[in-house]
C-alpha positions in Angstrom: 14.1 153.5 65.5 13.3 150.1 66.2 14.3 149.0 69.9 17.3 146.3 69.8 14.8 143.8 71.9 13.1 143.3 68.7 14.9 141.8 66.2 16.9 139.7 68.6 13.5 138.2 69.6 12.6 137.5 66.3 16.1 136.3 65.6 15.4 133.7 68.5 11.9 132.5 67.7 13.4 131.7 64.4 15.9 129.4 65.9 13.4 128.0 68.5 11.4 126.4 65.6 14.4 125.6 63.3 15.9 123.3 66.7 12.1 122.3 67.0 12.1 120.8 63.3 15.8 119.6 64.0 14.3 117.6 67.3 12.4 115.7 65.4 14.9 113.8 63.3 14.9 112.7 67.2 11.5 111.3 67.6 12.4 107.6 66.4 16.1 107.4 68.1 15.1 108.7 71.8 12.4 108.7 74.4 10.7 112.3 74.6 12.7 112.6 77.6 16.0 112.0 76.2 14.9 114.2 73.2 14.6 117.0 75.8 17.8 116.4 77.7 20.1 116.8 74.2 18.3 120.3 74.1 20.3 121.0 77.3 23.2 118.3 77.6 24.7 119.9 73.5 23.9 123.2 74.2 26.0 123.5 77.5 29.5 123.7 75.4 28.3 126.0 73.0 27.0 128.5 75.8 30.4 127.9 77.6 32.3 129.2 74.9 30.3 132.2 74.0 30.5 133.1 77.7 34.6 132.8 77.3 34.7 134.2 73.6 32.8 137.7 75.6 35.1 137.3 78.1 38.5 136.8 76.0 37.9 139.1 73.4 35.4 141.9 74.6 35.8 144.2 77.5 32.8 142.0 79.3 34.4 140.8 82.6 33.0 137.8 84.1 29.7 138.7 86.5 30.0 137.8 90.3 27.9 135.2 91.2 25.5 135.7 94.3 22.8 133.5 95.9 20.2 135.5 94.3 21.4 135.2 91.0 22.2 131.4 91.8 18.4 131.1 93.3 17.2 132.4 90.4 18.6 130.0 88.1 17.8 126.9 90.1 14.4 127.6 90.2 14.5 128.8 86.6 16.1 125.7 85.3 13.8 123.4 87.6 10.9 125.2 86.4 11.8 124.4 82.8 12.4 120.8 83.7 9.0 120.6 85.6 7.4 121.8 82.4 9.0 119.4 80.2 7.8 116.8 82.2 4.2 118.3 82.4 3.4 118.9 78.9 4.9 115.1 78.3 2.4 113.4 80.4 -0.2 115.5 79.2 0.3 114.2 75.9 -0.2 110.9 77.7 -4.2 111.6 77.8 -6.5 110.8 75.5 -8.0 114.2 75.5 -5.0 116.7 75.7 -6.4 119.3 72.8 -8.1 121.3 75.6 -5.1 121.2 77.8 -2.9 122.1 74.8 -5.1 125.1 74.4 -4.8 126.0 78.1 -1.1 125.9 78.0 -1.0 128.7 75.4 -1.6 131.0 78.6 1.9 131.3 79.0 2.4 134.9 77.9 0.0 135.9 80.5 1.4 133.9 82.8 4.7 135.7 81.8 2.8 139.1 82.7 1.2 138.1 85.9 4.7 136.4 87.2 7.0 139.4 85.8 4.5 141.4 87.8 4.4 139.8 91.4 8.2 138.8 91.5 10.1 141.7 89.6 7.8 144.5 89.5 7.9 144.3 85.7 4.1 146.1 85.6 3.2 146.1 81.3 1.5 149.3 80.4 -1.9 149.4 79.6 -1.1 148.8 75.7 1.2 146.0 76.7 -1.4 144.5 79.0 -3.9 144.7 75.8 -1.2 143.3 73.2 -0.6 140.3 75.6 -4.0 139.5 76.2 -4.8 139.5 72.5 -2.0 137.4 71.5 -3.4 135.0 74.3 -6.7 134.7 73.3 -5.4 134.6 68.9 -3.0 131.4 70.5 -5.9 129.7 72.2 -8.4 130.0 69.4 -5.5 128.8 66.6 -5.0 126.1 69.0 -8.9 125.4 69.3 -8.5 125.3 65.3 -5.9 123.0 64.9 -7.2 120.7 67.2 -10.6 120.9 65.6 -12.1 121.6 68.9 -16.0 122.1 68.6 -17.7 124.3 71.5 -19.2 121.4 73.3 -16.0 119.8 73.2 -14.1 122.6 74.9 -16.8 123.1 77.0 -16.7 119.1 78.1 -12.8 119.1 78.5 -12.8 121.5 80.5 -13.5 119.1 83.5 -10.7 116.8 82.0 -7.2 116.2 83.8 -5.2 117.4 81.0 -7.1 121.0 81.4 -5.4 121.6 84.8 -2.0 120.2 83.3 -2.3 122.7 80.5 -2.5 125.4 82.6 0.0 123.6 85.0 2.4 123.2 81.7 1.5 127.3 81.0 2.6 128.6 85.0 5.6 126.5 84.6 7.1 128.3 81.4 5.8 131.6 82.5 7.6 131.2 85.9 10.9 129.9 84.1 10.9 133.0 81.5 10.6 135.5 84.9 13.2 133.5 86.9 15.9 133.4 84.0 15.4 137.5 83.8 15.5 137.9 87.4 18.9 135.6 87.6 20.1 137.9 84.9 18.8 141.5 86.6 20.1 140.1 89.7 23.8 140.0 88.8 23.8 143.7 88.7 26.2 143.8 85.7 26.9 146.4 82.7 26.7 144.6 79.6 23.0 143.1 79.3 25.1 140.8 76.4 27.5 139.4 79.5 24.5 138.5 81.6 22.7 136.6 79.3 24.8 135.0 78.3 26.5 133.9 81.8 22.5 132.9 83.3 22.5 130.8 80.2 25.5 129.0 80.9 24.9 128.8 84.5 21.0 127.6 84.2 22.5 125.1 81.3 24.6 123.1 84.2 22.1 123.1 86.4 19.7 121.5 84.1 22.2 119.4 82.6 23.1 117.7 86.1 19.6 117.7 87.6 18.2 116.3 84.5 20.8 113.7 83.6 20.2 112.4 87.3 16.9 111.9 86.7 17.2 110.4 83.7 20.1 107.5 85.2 16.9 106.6 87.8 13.9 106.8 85.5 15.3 106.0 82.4 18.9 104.3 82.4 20.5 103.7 79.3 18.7 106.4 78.1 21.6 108.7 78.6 24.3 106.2 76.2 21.1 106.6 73.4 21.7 110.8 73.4 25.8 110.2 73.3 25.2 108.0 70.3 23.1 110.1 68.3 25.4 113.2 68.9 25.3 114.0 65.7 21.4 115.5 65.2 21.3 115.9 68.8 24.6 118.3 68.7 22.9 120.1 65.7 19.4 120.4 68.6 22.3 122.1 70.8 23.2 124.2 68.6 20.3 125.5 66.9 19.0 126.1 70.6 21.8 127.4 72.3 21.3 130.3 69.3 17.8 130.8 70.1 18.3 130.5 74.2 20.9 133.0 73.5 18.6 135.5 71.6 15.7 135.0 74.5 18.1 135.8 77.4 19.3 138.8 76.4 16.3 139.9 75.1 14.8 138.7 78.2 17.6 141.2 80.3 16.8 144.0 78.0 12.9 143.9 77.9 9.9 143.2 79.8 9.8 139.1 79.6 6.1 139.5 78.7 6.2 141.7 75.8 9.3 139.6 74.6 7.4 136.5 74.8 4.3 137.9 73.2 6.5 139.1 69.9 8.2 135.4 69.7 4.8 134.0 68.7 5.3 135.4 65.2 7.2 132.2 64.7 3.5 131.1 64.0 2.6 133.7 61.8 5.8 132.4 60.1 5.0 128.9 59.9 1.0 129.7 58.7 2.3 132.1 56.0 4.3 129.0 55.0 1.7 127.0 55.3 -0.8 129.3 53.0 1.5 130.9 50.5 4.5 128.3 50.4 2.8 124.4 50.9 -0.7 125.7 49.3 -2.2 123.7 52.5 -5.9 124.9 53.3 -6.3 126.4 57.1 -9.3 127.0 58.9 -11.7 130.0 59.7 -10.4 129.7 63.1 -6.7 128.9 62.6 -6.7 132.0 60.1 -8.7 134.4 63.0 -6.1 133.1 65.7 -3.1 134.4 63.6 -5.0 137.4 63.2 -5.2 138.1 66.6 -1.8 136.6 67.2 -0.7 139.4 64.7 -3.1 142.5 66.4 -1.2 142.0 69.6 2.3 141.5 68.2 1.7 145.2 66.4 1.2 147.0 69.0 3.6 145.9 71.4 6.1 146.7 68.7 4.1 150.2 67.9 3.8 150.9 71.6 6.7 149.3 73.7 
């Protein structure tokens, strides 16, 4: 029997790169910044409401809040904003393929952070899984980004090298923080905590963002109002995927979950191939395969 973990994290992945192709209807109406607020600012209602619709018509009773849980989320959410703003001024190099590659990391990262702050130790089979979906994300990166081996080798002395891996301990810590906020409240349903960490991380990051966006960008704030209507379908669209990561985050190791939500790119490439008839490369095509090795045994194995 297939563990529920599973198909909620495929469920989510699914959503993560529907809101991704929603976002860019974005591109041309708001800075990247303000593209990345909406993702928080729209979803905030819609995670309100499925925390009231559990509470109003389930027998889920609203979780107690403690400092731990409410530690958790701030540095959660701030470690979300943190890699938001990293991965945006990476882009700002010239030479940000290697960093790109070095920010696929995160699932280790995941592993490695799961490990020191929750005790979440993988097996030896997870630990495997993980390490070869790392490796099958670097080298599809390496392959879209037509990196050649001198090239990697060169960048790796590059800024944007230590901001990808900067970009990659960011998300990783975010992932472990949002399961330890939701661990930390202690409560029976697993659907209940999700789903209040999500609501709860969602107003932190909507205030501490929208702050920082009145002083770095002003104005920027009246652009995401006015284009509610693409940005509310961003909300939503996220808010579903957020919604599967949580709880498969509370039920499930956060590295194995995060390993299995990179079939979204075995997704996309099959639609790429068999769909578009667009021609990939040797090394895009051994980076799904890998990507593919290590999302079968942590579903054979888990």
């Amino acid at each position: 029997m297939i563990e529920l973990w599973i198909p909620i994290t495929i469920v989510a992945a699914f959503f993560q790169n529907l809101r991704s192709a929603i976002q860019k209807h974005l591109k041309d109406r708001l800075s990247n910044s303000g593209a990345a607020y909406a993702r928080f600012f729209y979803a905030l209602p819609f995670s309100i409401a499925y925390v009231v619709a559990l509470e109003r018509f389930t027998d889920f009773e609203l979780p107690d809040l403690n400092p731990r849980f409410l530690l958790y989320c701030l540095l959660g959410g701030l470690s979300q904003i943190i890699f938001t703003v990293t991965l945006l001024t990476m882009f700002s190099y010239r030479s940000f393929a290697v960093g790109t590659t070095f920010s696929k990391l995160e699932v280790v990262m995941v592993m490695v952070f799961g490990a020191l702050l929750l005790g979440d130790m993988p097996g030896t089979y997870g630990a495997i899984a993980i390490g070869v979906s790392a490796l099958g994300l670097m080298v599809l990166s390496i392959g879209q980004s037509h990196l050649s081996f001198r090239g990697m080798i060169r960048g790796l002395a590059e800024k944007s090298t230590l901001m990808g891996l900067a970009c990659a301990a960011w998300l990783g810590a975010s992932v472990v923080f949002f399961r330890g906020a939701s661990l930390a409240l202690g409560h029976d349903s697993f659907i209940m905590a999700a789903a209040f960490t999500l609501a709860v991380s969602l107003v932190i990051q909507t205030i501490l963002m929208g702050g920082w966006l009145v002083v770095r960008e002003p104005g920027e704030l009246t652009c995401v109002l006015h284009n509610w209507r693409w940005a509310g379908l961003v909300g939503l669209s996220g808010v579903i995927a957020s919604i599967g990561w949580f709880t498969a985050f509370t039920i499930e190791n956060a590295g194995y979950v995060r390993a299995l939500g990179q079939i979204e790119l075995v997704f996309t490439y099959i639609a790429t191939v068999a769909v578009f008839r667009e021609k990939v490369s040797l090394l895009e095509t051994f980076g799904i395969i890998l990507v593919s090795a290590g999302i079968l045994v942590i579903v054979i194995h888990t």
